[in-house]
C-alpha positions as CSV (number, residue, x, y, z in Angstrom):
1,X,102.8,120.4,152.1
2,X,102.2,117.5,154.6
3,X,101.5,117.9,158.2
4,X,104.6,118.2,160.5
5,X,103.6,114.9,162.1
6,X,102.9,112.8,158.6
7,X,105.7,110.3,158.6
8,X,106.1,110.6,155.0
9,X,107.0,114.2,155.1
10,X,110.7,114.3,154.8
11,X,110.2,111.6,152.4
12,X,108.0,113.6,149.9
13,X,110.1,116.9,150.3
14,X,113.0,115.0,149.5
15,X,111.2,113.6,146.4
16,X,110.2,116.8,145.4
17,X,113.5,119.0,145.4
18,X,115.1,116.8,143.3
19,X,117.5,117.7,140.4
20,X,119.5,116.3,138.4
21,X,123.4,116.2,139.7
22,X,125.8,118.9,138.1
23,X,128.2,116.3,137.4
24,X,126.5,114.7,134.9
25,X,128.5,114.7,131.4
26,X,128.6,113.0,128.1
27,X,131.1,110.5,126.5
28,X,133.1,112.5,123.8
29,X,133.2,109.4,121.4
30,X,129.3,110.3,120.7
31,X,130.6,113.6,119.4
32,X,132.0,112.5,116.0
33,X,128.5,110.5,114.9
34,X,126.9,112.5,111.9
35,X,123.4,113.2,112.8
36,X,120.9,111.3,110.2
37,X,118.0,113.7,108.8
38,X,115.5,113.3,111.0
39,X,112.8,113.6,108.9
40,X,111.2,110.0,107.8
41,X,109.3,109.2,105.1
42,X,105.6,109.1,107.2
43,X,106.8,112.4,108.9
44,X,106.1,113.9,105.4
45,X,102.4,112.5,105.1
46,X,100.4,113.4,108.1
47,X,97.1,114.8,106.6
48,X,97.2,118.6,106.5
49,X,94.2,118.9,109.0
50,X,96.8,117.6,111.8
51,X,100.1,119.3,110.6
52,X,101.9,122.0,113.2
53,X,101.2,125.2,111.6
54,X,102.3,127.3,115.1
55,X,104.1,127.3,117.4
56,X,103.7,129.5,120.7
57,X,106.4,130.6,123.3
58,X,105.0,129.9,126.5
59,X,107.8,129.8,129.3
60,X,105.1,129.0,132.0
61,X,104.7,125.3,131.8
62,X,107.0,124.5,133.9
63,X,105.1,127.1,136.7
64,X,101.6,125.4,135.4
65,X,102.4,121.8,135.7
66,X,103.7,122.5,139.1
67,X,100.4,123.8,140.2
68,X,99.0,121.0,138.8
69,X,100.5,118.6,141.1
70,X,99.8,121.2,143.8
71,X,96.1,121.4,143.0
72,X,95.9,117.3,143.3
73,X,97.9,116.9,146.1
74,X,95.5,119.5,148.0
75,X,92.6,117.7,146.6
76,X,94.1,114.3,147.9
77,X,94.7,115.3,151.3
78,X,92.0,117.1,151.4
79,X,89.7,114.1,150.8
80,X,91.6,111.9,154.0
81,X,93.8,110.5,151.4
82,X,97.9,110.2,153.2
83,X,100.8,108.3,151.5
84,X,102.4,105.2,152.6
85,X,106.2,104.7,153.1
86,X,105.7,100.7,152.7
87,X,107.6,100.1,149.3
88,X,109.1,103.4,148.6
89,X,112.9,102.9,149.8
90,X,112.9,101.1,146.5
91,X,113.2,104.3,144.6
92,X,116.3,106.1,144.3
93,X,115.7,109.9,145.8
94,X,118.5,111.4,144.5
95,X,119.7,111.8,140.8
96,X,123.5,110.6,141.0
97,X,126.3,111.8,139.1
98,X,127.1,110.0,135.7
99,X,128.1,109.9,132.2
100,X,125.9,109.5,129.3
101,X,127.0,107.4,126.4
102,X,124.6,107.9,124.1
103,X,120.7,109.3,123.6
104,X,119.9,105.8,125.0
105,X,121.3,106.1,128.4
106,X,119.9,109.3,128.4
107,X,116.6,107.9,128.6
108,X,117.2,105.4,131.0
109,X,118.3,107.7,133.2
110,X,115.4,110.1,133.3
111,X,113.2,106.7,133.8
112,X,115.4,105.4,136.8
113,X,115.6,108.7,138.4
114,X,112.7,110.5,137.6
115,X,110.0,108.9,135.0
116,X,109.3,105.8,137.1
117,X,108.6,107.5,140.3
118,X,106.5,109.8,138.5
119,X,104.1,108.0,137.0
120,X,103.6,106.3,140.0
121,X,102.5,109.4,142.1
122,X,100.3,111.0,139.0
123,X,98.4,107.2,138.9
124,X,98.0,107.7,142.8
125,X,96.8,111.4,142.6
126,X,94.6,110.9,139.7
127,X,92.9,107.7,139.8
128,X,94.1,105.4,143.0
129,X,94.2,107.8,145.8
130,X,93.1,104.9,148.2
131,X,95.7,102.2,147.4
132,X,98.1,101.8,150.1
133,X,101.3,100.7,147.5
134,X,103.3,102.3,144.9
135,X,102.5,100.3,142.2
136,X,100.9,101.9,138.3
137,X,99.3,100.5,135.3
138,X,101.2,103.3,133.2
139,X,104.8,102.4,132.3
140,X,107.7,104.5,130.7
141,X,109.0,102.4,127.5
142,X,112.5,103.7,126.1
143,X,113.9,102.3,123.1
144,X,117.2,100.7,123.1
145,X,119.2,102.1,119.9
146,X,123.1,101.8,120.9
147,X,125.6,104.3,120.6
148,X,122.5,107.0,118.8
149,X,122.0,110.1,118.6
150,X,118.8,110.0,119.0
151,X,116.1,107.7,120.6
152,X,112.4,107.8,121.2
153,X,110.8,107.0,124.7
154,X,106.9,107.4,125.8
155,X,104.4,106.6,128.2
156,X,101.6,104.1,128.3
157,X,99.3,101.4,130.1
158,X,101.3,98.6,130.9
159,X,100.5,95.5,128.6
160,X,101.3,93.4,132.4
161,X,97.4,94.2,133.6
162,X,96.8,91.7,131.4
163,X,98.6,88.8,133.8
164,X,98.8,91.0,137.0
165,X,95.1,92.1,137.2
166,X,96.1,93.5,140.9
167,X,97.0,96.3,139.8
168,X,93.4,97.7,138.9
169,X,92.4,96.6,142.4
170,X,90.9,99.3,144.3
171,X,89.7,100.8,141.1
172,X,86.1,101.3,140.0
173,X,84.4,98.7,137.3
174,X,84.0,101.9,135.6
175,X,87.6,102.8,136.0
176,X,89.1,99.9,135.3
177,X,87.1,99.9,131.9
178,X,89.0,103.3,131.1
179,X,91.9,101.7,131.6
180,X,91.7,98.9,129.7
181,X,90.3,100.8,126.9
182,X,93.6,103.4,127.0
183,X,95.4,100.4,126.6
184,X,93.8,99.7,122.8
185,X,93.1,103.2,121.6
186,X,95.9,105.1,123.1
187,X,99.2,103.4,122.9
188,X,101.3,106.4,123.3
189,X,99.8,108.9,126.3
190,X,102.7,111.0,125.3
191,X,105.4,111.2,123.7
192,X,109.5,112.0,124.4
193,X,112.5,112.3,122.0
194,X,116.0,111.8,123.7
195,X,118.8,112.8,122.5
196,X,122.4,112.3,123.5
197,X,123.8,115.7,125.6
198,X,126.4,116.4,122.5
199,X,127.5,120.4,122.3
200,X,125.6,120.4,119.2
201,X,122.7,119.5,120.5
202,X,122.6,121.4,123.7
203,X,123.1,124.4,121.3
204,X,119.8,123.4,119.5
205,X,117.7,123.6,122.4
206,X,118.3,127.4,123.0
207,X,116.8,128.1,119.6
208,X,113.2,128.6,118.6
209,X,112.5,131.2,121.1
210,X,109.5,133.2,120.3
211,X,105.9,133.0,118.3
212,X,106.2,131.9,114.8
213,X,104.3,130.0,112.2
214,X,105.9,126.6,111.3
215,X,106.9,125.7,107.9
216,X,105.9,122.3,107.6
217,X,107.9,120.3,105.6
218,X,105.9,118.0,102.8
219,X,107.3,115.9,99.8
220,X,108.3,117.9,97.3
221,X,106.7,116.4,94.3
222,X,105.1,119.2,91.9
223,X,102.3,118.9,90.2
224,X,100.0,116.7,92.9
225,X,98.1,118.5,96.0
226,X,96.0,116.9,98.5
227,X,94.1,119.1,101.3
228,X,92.2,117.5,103.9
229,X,89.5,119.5,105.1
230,X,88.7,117.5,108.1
231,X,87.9,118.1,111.9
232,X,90.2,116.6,114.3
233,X,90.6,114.5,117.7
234,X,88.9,116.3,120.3
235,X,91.2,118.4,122.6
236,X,90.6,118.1,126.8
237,X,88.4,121.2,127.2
238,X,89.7,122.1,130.7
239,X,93.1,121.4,132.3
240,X,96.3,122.9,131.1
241,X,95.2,123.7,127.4
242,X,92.2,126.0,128.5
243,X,94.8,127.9,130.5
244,X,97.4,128.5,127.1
245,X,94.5,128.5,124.3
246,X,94.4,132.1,125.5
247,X,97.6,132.9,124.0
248,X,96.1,131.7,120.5
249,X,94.2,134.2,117.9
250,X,90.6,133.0,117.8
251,X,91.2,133.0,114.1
252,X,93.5,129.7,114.7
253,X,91.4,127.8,117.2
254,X,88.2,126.8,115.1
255,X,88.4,123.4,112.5
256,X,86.3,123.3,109.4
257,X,83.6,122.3,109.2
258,X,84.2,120.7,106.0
259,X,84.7,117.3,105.9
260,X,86.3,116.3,102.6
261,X,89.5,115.7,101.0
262,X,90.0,117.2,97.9
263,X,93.1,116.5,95.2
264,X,94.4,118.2,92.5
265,X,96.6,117.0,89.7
266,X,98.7,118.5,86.7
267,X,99.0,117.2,83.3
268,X,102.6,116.6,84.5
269,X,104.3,116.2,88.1
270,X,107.8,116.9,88.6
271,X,110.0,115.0,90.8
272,X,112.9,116.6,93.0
273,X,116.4,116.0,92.4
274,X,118.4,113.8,94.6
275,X,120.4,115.5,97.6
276,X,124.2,114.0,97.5
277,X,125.3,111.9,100.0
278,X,128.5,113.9,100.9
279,X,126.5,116.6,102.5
280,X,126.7,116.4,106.4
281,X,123.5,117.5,108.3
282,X,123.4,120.1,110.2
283,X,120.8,119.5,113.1
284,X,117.8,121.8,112.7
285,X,115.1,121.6,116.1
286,X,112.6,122.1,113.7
287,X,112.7,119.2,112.1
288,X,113.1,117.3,114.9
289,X,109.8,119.2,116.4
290,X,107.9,118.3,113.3
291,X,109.2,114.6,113.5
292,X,107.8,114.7,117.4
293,X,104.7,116.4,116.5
294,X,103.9,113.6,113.8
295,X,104.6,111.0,115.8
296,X,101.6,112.8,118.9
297,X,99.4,113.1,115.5
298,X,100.2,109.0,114.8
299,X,99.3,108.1,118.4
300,X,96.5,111.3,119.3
301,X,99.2,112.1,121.9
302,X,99.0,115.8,123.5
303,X,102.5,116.2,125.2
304,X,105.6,116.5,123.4
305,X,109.0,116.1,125.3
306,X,112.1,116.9,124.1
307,X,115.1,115.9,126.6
308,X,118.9,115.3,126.2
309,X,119.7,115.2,129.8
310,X,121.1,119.0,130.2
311,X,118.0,120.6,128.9
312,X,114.5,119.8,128.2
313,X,111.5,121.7,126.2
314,X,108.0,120.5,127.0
315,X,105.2,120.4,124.3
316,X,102.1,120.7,124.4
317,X,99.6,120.2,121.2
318,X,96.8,121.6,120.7
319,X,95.1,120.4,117.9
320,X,91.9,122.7,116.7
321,X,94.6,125.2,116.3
322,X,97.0,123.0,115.4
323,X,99.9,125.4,117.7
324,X,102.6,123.6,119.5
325,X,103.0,125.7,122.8
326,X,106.5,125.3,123.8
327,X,107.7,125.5,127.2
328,X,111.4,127.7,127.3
329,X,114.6,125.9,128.1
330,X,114.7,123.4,131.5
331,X,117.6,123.5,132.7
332,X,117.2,119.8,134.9
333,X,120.8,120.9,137.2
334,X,119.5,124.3,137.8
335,X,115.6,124.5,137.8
336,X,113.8,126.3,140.8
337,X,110.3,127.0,141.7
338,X,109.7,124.3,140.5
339,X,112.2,122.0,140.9
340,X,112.4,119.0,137.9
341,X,111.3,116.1,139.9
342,X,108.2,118.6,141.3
343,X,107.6,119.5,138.0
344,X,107.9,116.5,135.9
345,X,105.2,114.5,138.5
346,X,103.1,117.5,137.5
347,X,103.7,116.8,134.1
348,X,103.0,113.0,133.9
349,X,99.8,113.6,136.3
350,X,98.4,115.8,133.5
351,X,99.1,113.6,131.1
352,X,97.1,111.3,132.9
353,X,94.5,114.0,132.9
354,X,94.7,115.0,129.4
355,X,94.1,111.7,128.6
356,X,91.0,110.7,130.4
357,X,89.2,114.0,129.4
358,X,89.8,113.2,126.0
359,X,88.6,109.7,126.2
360,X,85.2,111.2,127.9
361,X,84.7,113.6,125.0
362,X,85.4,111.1,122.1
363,X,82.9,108.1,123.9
364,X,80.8,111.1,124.3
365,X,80.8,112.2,120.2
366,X,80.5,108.3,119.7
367,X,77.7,107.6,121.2
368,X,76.4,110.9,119.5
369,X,77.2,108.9,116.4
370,X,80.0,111.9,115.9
371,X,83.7,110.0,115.4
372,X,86.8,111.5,114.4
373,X,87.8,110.8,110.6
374,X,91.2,109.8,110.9
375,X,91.8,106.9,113.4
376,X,95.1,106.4,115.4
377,X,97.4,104.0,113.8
378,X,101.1,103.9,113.7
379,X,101.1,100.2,113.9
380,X,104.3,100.1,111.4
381,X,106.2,101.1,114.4
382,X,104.8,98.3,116.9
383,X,105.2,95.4,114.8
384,X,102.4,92.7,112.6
385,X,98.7,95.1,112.9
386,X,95.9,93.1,112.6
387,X,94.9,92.6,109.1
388,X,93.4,95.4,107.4
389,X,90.3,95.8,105.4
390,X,91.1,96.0,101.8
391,X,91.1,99.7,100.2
392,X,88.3,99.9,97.8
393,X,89.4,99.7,94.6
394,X,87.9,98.0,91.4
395,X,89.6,94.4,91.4
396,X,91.5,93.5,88.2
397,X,90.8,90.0,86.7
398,X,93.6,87.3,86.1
399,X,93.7,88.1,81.9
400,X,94.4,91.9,83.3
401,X,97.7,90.8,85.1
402,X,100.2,90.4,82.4
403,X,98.9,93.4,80.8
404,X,99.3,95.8,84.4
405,X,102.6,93.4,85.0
406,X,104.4,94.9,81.9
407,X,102.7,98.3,82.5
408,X,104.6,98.6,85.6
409,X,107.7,97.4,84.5
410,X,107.9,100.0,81.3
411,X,107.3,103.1,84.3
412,X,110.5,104.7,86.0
413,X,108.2,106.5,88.6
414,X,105.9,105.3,91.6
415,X,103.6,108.2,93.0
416,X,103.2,107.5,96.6
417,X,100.5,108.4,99.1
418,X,99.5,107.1,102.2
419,X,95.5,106.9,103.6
420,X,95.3,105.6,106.5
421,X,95.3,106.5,110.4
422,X,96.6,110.5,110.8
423,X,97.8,109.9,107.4
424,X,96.4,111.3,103.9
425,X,99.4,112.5,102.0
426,X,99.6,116.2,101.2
427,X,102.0,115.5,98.3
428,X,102.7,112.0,96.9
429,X,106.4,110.7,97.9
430,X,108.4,110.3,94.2
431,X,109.7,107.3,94.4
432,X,112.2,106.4,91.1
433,X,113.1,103.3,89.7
434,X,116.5,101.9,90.9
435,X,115.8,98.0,89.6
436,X,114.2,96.7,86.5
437,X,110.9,94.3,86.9
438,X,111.1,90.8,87.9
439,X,108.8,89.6,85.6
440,X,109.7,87.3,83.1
441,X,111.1,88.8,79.9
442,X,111.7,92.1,81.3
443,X,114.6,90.9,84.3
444,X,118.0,91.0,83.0
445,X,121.2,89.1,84.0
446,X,122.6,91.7,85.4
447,X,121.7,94.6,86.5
448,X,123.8,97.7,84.8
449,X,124.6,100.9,85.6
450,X,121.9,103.2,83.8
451,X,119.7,100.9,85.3
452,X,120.2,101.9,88.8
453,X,121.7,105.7,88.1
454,X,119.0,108.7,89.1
455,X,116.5,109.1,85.7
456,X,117.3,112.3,84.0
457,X,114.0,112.5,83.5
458,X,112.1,115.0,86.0
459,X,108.5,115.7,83.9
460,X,106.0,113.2,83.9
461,X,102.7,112.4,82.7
462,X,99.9,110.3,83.8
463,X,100.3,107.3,81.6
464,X,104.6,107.2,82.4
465,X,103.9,107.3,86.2
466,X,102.2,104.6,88.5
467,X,100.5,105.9,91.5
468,X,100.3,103.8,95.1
469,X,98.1,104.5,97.9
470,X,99.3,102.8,100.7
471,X,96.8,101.4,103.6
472,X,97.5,100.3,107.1
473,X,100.5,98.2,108.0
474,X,100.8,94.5,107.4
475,X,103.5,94.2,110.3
476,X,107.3,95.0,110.0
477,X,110.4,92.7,110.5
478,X,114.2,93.2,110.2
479,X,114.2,94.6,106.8
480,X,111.4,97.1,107.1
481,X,108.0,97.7,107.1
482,X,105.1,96.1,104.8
483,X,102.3,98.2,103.4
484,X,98.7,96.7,101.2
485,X,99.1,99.4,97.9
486,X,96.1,99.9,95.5
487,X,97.5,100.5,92.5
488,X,96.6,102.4,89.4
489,X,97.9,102.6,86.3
490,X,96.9,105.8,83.3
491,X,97.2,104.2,79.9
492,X,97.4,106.6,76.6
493,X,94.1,105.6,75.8
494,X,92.7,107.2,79.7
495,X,91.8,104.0,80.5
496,X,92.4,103.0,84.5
497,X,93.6,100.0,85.5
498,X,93.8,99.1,89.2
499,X,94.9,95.9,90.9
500,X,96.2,95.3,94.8
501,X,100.2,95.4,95.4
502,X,102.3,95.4,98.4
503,X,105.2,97.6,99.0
504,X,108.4,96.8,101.8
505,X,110.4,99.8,102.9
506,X,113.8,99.6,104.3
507,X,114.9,102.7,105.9
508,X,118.5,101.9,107.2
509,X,121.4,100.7,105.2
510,X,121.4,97.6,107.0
511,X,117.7,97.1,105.9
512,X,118.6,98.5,102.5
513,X,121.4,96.1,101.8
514,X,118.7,92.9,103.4
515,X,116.6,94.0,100.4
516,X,119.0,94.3,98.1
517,X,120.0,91.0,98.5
518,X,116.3,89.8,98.4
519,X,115.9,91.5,95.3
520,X,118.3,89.8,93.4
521,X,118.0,86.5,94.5
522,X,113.9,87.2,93.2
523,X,115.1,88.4,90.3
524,X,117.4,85.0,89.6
525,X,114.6,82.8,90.7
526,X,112.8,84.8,87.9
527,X,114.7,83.4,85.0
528,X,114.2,80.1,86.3
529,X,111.9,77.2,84.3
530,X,109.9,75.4,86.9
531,X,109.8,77.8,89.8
532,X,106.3,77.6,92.4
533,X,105.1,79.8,95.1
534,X,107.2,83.1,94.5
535,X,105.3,86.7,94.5
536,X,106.2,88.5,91.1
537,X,108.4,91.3,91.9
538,X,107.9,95.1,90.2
539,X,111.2,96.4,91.0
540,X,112.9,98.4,93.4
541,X,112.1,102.0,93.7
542,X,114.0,104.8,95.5
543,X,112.5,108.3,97.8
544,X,115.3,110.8,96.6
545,X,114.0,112.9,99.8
546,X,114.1,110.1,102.8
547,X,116.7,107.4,100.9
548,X,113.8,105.2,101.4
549,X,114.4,102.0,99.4
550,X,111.0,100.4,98.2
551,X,110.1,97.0,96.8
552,X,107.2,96.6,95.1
553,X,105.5,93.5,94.5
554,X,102.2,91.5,93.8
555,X,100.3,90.2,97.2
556,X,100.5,86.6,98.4
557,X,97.8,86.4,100.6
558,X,97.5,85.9,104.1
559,X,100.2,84.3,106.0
560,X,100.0,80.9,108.3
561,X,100.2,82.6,111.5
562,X,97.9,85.4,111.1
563,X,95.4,82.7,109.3
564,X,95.4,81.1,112.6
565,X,95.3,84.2,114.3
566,X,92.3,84.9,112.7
567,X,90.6,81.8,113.5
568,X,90.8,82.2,116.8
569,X,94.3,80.5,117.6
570,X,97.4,82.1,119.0
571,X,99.1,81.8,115.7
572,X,101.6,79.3,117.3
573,X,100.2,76.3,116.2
574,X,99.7,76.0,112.4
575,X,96.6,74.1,111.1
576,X,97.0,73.3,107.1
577,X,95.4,70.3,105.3
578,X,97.1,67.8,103.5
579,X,96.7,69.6,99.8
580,X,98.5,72.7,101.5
581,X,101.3,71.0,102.8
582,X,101.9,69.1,99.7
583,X,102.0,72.7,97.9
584,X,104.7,74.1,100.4
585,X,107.1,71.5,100.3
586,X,106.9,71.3,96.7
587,X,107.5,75.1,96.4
588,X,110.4,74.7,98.9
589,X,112.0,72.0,96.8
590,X,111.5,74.0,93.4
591,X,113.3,76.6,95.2
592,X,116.4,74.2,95.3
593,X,116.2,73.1,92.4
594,X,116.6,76.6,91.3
595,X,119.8,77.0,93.6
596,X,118.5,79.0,96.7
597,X,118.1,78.7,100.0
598,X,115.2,80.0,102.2
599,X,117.3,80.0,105.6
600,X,114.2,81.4,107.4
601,X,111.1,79.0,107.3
602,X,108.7,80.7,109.6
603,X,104.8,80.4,109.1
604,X,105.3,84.5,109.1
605,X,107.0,83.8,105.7
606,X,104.4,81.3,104.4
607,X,101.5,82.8,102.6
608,X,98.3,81.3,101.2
609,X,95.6,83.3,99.1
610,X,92.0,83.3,98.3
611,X,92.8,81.2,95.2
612,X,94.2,78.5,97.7
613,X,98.1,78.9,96.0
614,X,101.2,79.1,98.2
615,X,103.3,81.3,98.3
616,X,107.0,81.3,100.3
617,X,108.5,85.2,100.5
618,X,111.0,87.0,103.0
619,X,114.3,86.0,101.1
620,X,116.4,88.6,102.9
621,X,118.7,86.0,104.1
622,X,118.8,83.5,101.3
623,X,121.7,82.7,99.5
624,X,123.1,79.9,97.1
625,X,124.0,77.3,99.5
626,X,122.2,74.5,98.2
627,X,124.3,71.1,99.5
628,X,122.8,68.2,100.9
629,X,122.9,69.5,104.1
630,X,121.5,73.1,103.7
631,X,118.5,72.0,101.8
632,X,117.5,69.0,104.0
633,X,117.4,72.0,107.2
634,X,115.3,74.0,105.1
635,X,113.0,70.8,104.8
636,X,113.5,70.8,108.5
637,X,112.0,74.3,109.2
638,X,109.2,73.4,107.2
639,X,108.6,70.6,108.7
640,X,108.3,71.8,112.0
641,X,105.8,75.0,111.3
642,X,103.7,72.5,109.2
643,X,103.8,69.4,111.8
644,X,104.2,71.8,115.8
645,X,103.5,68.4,117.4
């Protein structure tokens, strides 16, 4: 591909004929670890405009990402462009032999030996042909989940442009400008699921072989129906998509040109039952297809990768159609023409491409005043979002609270939805009671049985059901993630009532049994005389379909740190005026006096509202040490968010 006399010759045909090493293998202990249903609960509410509804065989990916790397590199010699050898005996040529323990070190691998250097020639080829190093603003992130099954990894622009500015030198203004921009409105440029190299697994991969429609899988509440009749993110019109659309009947490829979302609801929904736990999953590649494909609709991603270290199937999504094209089965040992290094710079320098053309179009339709009409946003998965606007939603007054508060806590079932980002539920999650209200006169001293056993009840009407629509993400911490829900309650009489609510999900057991505990130490501050600056709690309230463990509660406001946040600050140092401190400590020491400790004072945790009351929340790690000593370090904490200096 080089001249005979180009110094970096050997080097590039060494890089290039890479695979990975036969002796790879995988620890057997990872074999015995159940596989959880990968399925979450968002998986189940991406708006129906951007669900996979096909999926197309298309075993020449591999053959068409080669040629684009082929194509660029001609195009970059061509144009008097030749690689530099300073800097590149820091990457590893060779894919060694090793063993995998889990889908983690999976990932890792692919990043060491193959990701890294990638990305690093496709930034060359397709935007920094002049720079003499090896260096990239795009960056391979892979979560670290030990001892997993599974794990996700993607690509995006590195957040360290922002204190090493070096590495857009060489680049246009206007360049640098797209850069920066990817950085804020694409987070993920694409998108890879790992898994660990079990049997299992590697069995899964040789499956869906073929054309087929995809069953997508929704909620399966009866009785509710949304259908969003929408038009969706532009797709890149030339590249590697305008090569596979061919494959698609033209009766897939056009969106409507409708732009509503229309609902439909029965006198009466019906709920699903709930699956018992004894039941081992048996993995299904669909489902985790559909769980990659929602997370490209969350992020606008086109590429879908699905690796466990043996095999690999490549993705790509197109979206007017909304058809998957899936490459056949990479086998990374034994791939030829092209070989997997060859192929996968290919792959990440049309990512690269994908992405830019996309960004073109959609500046294009905004300056045309055209946008799409559901914005990227999966900022539940990347922790605190900036704060929302509020849905709009008639506000309730103060005299309507105890009237929706004992509304709420009479109602075994919470429709929810979610309306935000690629999100506008299809059918409304059921999520069933599994703790009584907090509110005073409706919390008991215990919590029995029948109280927390599956309802028998599976019919319901409008005025026994509440119904949540859930916004954007407030952030997420240990325990789960926090959502803004508009709330609205069907009395006997018709009437509506509507009033704003939060909801925390906790998705793990670990999570589940944080929020447990949090629960009940709300619900025993709730039968206490004389207690300030708690939220009132609704109850806790269980997805049958995800086990995803809700708690529902009133909204406290806005916290410290994002106040400051919002004022311009860093949200490190916290600002509050005398009459605000005063309130905290007080509703600190009430908290004592009604025998619990905080234990994690953070201005996160502190939250003031429009009304100018305080409110203290986050009691996943309280308990009933209230001595001397606890108590005076929970001062402490406070102290030291209130008073930084």
């Amino acid at each position: 591909m080089l001249p005979g006399e180009d110094h970096f010759s050997p080097l590039l045909k060494t890089t290039l004929e890479s695979n990975y090493d036969p002796g790879i293998s995988q620890d057997e202990d990872i074999e015995a670890i159940k596989p959880p249903i990968p399925l979450s609960l968002y998986d189940r509410h991406i708006a129906s405009h951007l669900v996979l509804k096909n999926i197309v065989y298309s075993p020449s990916i591999p053959h068409l990402l080669s040629k684009t790397f082929e194509v660029e590199l001609q195009g970059f010699l061509n144009s008097g462009h030749h690689f530099s050898t300073t800097g590149y005996d820091v990457f590893p040529l060779q894919c060694p032999r090793t063993q995998f323990m889990d889908a983690n070190t999976v990932g890792s691998y692919y990043y060491s030996y193959v990701g890294d250097l990638c990305t690093r020639y496709a930034y060359k080829l397709a935007m920094r042909p002049d720079d003499q190093t090896w260096n990239s603003v795009f960056n391979m992130i892979v979560t670290s989940r030990a001892a997993d099954l599974t794990t996700e990894a993607w690509l995006e622009v590195d957040s360290i442009i922002s204190i090493k500015p070096e590495l857009l030198d060489g680049l246009s203004e206007a360049a640098m400008g797209k850069v920066k921009s990817l950085r804020k409105t694409h987070p993920r440029l694409a998108t890879w699921n790992v898994f660990a190299m079990t049997n299992k697994v590697q069995e899964m991969f040789q499956t869906l072989i073929g054309n087929k429609p995809f069953e997508w899988e929704s909620c399966r509440t009866l009785g509710s129906h949304t259908v969003s009749h929408l038009n969706p993110p532009p797709d890149a019109k030339n590249g590697l998509g305008s090569v596979l659309l061919d494959k698609v009947a033209k009766s897939h490829r056009n969106s409507s040109n409708r732009r509503r979302v229309a609902t439909k609801i029965a006198r009466t929904v019906t709920i699903p039952h709930l699956p018992p736990r004894t039941k081992s999953y048996r993995p299904d590649f669909r489902h985790y297809i559909q769980s990659a494909w929602a997370k490209a609709a969350m992020y606008d991603s086109t590429f879908i990768i699905l690796h466990c270290g043996r095999y690999e199937r490549i993705g790509f999504r197109h979206r007017g159609s909304q058809t998957l094209f899936l490459s056949g089965v990479i086998d990374t040992i034994n791939i030829r023409n092209p070989s997997y290094r060859k192929l996968h710079i290919g792959l990440h320098t049309a990512i690269i491409q994908d992405v830019l053309r996309r960004q073109e179009l959609t500046n294009k339709q905004f300056k045309k005043g055209k946008t799409t009409n559901l914005k990227r946003s999966a900022s539940h998965l990347d922790g605190e979002a900036p704060k929302p606007k509020r849905l709009k939603i008639a506000p309730s007054t103060k005299s309507d609270t105890v009237q929706i508060a004992n509304e709420i806590a009479k109602r075994k079932l919470a429709l929810v939805r979610l309306e935000y980002g690629a999100f506008c539920s299809p059918t409304p999650s059921s999520f069933v009671r599994r703790g009584p209200s907090c509110v005073p006169g409706h919390a008991p001293l215990l919590v029995g049985k029948e109280e927390m056993q599956y309802p028998k009840q599976t019919r319901y009407k409008a005025n026994e059901y509440l119904t949540l629509t859930l916004g954007e993400p407030l952030g997420h911490g240990a325990v789960g993630v926090v959502h803004p829900a508009a709330l609205e309650l069907t009395l006997e009489s018709g009437e509506i009532l509507t009033h704003d609510l939060v909801i925390k999900f906790a998705f793990t057991p670990e999570q589940q049994k944080m929020m447990t505990n949090e629960y009940l130490i709300y619900s025993h501050l709730s039968r206490k005389e004389g207690v300030e600056g708690i939220v009132t709690v609704h109850g806790l309230f269980l997805d049958p379909e995800t086990r995803t463990l809700g708690m529902l509660m009133d909204e406290g406001g806005l916290s410290l740190r994002r106040r400051e946040i919002d004022r311009g600050g860093d949200g490190k140092k916290i600002y509050v005026t005398e009459q605000e401190r005063k309130a905290f400590k007080s509703a600190l020491k009430s908290l004592h006096k009604a025998g619990i400790r905080h234990n994690d004072i953070r201005s996160d945790n502190l939250l003031i509202n429009s009304w100018n009351e305080v409110f203290i929340i986050d009691f996943d790690r309280a308990d009933f040490q209230v001595g001397e000593q606890e108590v005076e370090l929970d001062l402490e904490w406070l102290d030291d968010v209130l008073d930084p200096d």
